[in-house]
VOPAGU-2260 file (C-alpha; in pm, 1 decimal, decimal comma):
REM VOPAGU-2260
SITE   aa  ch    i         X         Y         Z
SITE  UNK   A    0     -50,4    1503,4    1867,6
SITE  UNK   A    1    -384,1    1584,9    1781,1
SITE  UNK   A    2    -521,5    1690,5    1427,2
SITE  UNK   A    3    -756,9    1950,5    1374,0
SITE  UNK   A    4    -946,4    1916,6    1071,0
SITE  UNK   A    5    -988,8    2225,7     884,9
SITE  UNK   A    6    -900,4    2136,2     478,1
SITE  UNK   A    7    -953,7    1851,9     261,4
SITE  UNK   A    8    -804,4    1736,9     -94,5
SITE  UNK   A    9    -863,7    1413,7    -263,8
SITE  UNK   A   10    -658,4    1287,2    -546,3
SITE  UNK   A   11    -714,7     933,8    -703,9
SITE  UNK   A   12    -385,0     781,1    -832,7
SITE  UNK   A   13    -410,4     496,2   -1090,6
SITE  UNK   A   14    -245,5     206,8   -1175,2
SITE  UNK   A   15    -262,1     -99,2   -1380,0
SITE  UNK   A   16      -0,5    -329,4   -1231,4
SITE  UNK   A   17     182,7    -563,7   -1513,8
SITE  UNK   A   18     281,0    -877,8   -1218,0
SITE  UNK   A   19     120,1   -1087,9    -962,9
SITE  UNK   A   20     262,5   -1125,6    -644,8
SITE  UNK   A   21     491,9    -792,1    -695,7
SITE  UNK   A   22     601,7    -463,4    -449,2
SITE  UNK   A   23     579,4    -149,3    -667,0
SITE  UNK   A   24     720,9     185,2    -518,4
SITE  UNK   A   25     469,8     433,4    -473,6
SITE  UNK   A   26     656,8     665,8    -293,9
SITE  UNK   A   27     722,9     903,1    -561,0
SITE  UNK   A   28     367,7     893,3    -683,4
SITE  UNK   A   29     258,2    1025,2    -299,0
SITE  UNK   A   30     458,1    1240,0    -305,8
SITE  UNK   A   31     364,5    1434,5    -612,6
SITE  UNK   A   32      12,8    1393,1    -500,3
SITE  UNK   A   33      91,9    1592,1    -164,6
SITE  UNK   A   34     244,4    1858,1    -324,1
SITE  UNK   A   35     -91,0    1916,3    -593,4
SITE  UNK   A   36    -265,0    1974,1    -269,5
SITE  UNK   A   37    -123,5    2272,4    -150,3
SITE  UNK   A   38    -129,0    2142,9     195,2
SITE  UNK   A   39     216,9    2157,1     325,9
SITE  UNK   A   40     161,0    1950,9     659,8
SITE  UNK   A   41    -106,6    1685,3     803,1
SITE  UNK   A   42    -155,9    1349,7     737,8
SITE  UNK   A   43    -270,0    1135,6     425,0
SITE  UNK   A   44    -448,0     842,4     416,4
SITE  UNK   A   45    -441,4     601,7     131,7
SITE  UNK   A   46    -718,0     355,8      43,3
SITE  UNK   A   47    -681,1      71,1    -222,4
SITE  UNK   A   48    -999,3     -44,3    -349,5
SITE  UNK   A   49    -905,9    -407,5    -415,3
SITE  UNK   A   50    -991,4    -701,9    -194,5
SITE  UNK   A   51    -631,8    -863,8    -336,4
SITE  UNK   A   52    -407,8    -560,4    -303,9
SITE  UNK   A   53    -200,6    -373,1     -23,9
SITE  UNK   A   54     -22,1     -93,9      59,6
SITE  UNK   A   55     298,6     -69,0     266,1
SITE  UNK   A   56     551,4      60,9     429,8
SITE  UNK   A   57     878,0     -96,4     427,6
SITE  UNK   A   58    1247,6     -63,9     402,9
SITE  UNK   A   59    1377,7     -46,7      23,4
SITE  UNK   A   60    1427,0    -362,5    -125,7
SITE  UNK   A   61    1606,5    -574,5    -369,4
SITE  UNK   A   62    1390,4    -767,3    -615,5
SITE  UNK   A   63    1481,5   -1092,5    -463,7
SITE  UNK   A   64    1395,8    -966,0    -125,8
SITE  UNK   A   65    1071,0    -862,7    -241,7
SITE  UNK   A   66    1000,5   -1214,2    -360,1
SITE  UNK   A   67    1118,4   -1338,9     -61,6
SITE  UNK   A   68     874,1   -1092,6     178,7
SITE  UNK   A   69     602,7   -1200,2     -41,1
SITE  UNK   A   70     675,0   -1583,3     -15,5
SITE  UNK   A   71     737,9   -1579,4     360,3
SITE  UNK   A   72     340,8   -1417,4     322,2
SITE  UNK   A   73     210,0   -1728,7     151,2
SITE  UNK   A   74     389,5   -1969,8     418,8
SITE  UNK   A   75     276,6   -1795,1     716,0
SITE  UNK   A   76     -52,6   -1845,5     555,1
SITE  UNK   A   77     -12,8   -2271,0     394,9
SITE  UNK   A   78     156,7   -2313,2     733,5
SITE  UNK   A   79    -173,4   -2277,3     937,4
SITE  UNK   A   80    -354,9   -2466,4     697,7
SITE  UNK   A   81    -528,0   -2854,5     761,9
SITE  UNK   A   82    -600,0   -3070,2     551,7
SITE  UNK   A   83    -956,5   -3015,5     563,5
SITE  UNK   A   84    -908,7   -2668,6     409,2
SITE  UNK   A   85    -824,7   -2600,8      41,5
SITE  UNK   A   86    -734,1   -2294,7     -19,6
SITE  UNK   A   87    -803,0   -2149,7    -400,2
SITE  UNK   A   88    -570,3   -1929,0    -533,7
SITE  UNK   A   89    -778,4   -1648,4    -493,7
SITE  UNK   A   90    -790,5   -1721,3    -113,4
SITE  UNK   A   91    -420,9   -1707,0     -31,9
SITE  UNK   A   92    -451,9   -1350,8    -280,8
SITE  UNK   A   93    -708,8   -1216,3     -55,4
SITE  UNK   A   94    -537,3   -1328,7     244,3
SITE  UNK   A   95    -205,6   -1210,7     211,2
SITE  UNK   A   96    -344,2    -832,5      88,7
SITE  UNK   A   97    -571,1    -878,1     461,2
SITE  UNK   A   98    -223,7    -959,9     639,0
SITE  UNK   A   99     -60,7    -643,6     490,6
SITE  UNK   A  100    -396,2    -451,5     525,5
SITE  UNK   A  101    -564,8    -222,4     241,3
SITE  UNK   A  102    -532,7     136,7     465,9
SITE  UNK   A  103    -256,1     350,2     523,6
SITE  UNK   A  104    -213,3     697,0     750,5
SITE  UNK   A  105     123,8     878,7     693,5
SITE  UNK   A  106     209,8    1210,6     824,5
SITE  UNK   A  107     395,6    1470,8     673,3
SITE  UNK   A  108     585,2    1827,6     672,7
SITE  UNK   A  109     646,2    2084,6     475,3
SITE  UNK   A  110     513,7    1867,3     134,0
SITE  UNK   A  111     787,2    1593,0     311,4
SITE  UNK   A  112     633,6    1227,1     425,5
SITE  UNK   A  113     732,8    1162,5     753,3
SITE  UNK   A  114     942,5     851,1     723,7
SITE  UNK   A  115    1306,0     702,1     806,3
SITE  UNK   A  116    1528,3     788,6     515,6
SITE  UNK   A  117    1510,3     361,0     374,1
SITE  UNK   A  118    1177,1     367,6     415,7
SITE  UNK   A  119     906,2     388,3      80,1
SITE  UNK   A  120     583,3     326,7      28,6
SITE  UNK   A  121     467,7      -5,3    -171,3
SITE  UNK   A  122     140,4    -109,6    -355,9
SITE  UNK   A  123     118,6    -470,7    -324,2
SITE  UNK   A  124     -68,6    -669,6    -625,2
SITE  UNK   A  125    -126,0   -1048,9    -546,5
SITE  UNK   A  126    -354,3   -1152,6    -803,3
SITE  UNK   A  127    -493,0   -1011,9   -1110,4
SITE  UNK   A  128    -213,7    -820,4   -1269,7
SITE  UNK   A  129    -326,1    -593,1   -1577,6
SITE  UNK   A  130    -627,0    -451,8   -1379,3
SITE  UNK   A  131    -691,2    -103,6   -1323,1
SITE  UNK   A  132    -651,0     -30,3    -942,5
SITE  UNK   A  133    -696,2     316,5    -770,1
SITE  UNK   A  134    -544,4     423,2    -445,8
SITE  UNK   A  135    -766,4     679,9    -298,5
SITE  UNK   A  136    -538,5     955,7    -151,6
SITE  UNK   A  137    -678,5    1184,2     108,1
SITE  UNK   A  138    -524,6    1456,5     248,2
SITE  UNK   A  139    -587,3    1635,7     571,9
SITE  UNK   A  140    -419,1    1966,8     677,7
SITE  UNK   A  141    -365,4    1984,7    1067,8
């Protein structure tokens, strides 16, 4: 399907996330944005402007499964590592939020995302918990 671009809104969402290496739930917060926008269908895109945070989508999780996603991150990452490389802290951070990727695109209908009924959206925070982060949400009406 193509999308014809004929309207525009732009909403900045803020958070200050409290852990490192956590999955917070979003979906809600999309949501709400949508709606402001008085678009009822297109697609939004959602930007995080941190080099050591992600967005997501994924299947609702438990706690210990989000631990568990986020630790299988770090070994796919130590597991292609030599010994001549040391990664810093900061490295795997940076890393892992480049594995999950910093962009989104979702569609959606009638002010409803487009996804399977377990599915939600998740900011991922890897390293500096208590910053202020902002996911830039863009909306497009088709």
């Amino acid at each position: 399907m193509l999308f014809r671009v004929n309207k525009k809104f732009q909403d900045i969402i803020h958070l200050k996330p409290r852990f490192k290496d956590h999955l917070y739930d979003i979906t809600p917060l999309i949501e709400l944005t949508i709606r402001n926008s008085s678009i009822k269908s297109g697609i939004a895109t959602l930007d995080i402007n941190s080099k050591s945070s992600a967005i997501t989508i994924l299947n609702e999780m438990t706690f210990q499964a989000k631990k568990a996603f986020i630790k299988e991150l770090e070994t796919i990452i130590l597991r292609h590592n030599d010994d001549s490389t040391n990664f810093a802290e900061t490295d795997i951070s940076i890393l892992k939020a480049s594995l999950i990727g910093t962009k989104k695109i979702i569609s959606f209908e009638d002010n409803n995302l487009i996804l399977l009924d377990s599915e939600r959206i998740f900011f991922c925070e890897f390293e500096n918990p208590g910053l202020n982060r902002e996911i830039i949400v863009t909306i497009y009406r088709n």
